[in-house]
PASEBA-1860 file (N, C-alpha, C; in nm, 3 decimals):
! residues 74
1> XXXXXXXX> 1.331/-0.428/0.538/1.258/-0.316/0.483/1.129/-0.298/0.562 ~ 1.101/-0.140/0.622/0.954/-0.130/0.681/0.870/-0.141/0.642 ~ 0.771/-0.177/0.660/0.643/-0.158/0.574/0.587/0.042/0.597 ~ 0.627/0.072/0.465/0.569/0.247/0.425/0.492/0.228/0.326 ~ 0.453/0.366/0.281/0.407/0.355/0.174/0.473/0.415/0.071 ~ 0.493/0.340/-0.025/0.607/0.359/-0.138/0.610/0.535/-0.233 ~ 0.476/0.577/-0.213/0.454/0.690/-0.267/0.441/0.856/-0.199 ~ 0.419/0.826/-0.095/0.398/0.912/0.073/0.528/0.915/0.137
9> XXXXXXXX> 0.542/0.759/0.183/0.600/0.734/0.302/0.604/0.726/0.415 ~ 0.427/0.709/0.428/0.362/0.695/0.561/0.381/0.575/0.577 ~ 0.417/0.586/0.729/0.393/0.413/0.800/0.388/0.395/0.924 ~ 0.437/0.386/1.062/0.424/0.354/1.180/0.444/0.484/1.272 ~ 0.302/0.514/1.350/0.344/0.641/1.428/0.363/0.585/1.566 ~ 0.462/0.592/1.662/0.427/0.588/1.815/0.407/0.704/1.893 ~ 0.345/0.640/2.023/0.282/0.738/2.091/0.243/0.701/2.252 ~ 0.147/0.764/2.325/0.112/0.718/2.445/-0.022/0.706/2.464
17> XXXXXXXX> -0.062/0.567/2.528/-0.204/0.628/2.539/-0.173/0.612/2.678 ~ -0.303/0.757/2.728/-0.309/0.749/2.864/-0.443/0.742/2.883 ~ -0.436/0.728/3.010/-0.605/0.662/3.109/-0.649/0.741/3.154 ~ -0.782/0.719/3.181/-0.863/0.808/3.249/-0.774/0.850/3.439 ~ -0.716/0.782/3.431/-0.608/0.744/3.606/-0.463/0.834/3.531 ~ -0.494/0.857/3.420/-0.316/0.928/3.353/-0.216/0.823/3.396 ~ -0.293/0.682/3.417/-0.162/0.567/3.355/-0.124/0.603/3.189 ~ 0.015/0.590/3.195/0.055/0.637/3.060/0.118/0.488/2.995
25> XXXXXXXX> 0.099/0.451/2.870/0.145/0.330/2.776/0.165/0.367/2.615 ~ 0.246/0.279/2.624/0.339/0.312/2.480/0.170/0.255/2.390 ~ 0.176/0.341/2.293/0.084/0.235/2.175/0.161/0.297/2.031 ~ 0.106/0.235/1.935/0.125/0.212/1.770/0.029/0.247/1.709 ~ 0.011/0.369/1.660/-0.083/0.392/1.515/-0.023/0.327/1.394 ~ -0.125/0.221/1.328/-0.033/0.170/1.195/-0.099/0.223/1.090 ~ -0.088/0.299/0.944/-0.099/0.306/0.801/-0.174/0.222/0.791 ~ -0.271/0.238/0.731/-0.389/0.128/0.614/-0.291/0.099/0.504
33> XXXXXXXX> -0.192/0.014/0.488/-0.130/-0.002/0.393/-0.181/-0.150/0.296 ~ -0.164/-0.097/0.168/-0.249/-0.237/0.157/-0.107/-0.232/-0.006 ~ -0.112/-0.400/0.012/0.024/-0.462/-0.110/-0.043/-0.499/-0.228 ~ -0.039/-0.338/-0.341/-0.078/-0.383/-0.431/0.039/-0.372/-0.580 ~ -0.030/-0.428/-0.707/0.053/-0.459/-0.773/0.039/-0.276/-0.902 ~ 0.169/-0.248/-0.841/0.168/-0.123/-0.923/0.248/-0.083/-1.060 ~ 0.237/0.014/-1.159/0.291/0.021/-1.271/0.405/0.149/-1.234 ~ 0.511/0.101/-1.224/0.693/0.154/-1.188/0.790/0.149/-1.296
41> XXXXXXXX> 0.784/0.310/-1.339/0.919/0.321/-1.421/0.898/0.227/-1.540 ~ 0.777/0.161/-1.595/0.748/0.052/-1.713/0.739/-0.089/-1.671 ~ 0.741/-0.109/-1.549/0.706/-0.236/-1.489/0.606/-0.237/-1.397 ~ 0.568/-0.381/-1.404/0.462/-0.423/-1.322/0.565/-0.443/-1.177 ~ 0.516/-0.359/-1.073/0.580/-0.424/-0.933/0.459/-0.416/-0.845 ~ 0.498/-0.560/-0.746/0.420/-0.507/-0.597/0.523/-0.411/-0.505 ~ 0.397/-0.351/-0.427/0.465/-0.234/-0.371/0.355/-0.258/-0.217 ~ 0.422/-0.170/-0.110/0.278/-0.137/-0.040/0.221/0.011/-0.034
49> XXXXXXXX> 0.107/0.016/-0.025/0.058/0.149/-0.060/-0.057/0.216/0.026 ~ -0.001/0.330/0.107/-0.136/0.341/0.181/-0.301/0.373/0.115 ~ -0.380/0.343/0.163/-0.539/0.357/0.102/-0.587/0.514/0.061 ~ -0.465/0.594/0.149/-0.517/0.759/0.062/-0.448/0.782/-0.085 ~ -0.335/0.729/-0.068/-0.306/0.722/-0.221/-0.331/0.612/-0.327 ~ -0.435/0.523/-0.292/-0.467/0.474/-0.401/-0.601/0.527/-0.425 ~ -0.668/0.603/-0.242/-0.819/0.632/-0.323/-0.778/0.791/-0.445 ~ -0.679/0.837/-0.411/-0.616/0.968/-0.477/-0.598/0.927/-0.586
57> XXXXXXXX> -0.581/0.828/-0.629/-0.536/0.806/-0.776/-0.350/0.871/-0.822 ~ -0.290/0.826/-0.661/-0.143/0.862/-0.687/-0.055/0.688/-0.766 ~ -0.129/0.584/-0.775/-0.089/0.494/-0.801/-0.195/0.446/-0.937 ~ -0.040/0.420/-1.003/-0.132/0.357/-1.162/-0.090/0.201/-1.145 ~ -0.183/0.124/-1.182/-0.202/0.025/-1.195/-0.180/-0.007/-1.369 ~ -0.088/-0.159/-1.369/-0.091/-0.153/-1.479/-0.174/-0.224/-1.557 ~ -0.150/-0.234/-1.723/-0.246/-0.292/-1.796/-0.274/-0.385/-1.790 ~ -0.429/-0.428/-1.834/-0.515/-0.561/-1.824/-0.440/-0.622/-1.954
65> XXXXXXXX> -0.448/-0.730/-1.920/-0.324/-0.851/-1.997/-0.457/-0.878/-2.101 ~ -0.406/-0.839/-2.260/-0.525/-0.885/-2.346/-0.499/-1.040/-2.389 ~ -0.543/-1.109/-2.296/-0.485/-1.272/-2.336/-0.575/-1.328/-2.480 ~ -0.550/-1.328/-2.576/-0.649/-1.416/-2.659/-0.596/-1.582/-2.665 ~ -0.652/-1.691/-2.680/-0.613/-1.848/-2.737/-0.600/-1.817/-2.892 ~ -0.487/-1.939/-2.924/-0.417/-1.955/-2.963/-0.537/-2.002/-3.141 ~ -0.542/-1.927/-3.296/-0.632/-1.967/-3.351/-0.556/-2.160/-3.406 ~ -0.448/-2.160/-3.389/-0.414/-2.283/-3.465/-0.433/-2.366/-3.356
73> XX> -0.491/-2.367/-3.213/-0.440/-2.507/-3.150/-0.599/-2.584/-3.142 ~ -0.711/-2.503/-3.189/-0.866/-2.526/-3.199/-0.845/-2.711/-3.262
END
């Protein structure tokens, strides 16, 4: 599986860079993808996700776990 982004589907551009001489070379633009843990279809999954759609607010994160202790084990 590539690394995209699960919501876009941005991920690896190629290309050329060339020189000031117009030597020409392969290069790689990569996605700011960053592996976070997202809320899918009612589950918690990790996913990877590029940084415009999480600053977009295209990814929900799920709920903060209300942990309380236990009152009988005091």
């Amino acid at each position: 599986m590539s690394k995209r982004c699960e919501f876009c589907d941005k991920g690896t551009v190629f290309g050329n860079s060339i020189s000031h001489a117009h030597n020409v070379t392969n290069r790689s633009w990569k996605a700011n993808l960053q592996r976070v843990r997202a809320f899918i279809s009612g589950q918690s999954r990790r996913v990877w996700v590029c940084t415009r759609c999480l600053r977009s607010g295209k990814v929900q994160k799920p709920p903060v776990r209300n942990w309380q202790p236990d009152a009988t084990e005091s």
